[in-house]
Steps between C-alpha positions, in 0.01 A plus 500: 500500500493671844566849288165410312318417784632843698361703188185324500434559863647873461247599249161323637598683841541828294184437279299400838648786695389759161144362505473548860598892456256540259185505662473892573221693439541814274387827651142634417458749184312818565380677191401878572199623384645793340689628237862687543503692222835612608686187398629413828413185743186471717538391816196303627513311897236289593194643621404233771849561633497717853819653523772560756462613860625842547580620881472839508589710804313644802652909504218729609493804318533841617333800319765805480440798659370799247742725642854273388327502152516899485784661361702696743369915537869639586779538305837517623683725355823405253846478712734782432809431310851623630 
């Protein structure tokens, strides 16, 4: 009898404990408003969504001088061999 009981109280536990899982909402659908003609998957985000915050850093440029963009006027001549 106290087996019975045990496997009575088991499974309305496990039942209640199932139900209580099962209240999650399923994710939102997107359909594109396009056609891939390709065969492949479109990728569609939500268009209310904002995004994600993106530091980006503070380096000041600095132009570079004309003259470092010149190629150089001498040429050195090859070194002998012995």
């Amino acid at each position: 009898m106290r087996l019975q009981t045990f496997k009575l109280i088991f499974s309305v536990s496990a039942a209640l404990a199932l139900a209580a899982c099962g209240g999650e909402e399923a994710e939102p659908a997107y359909e594109a408003d396009a056609t891939d003609e390709s065969g492949g998957e479109l990728i569609v985000t939500d268009p209310e969504e904002t995004g994600v915050a993106v530091d980006l850093p503070e380096t000041p440029m600095t132009p570079v001088p004309p003259e470092a963009t010149q190629p150089p006027t001498e040429t050195v001549p090859p070194a002998e061999a012995e």
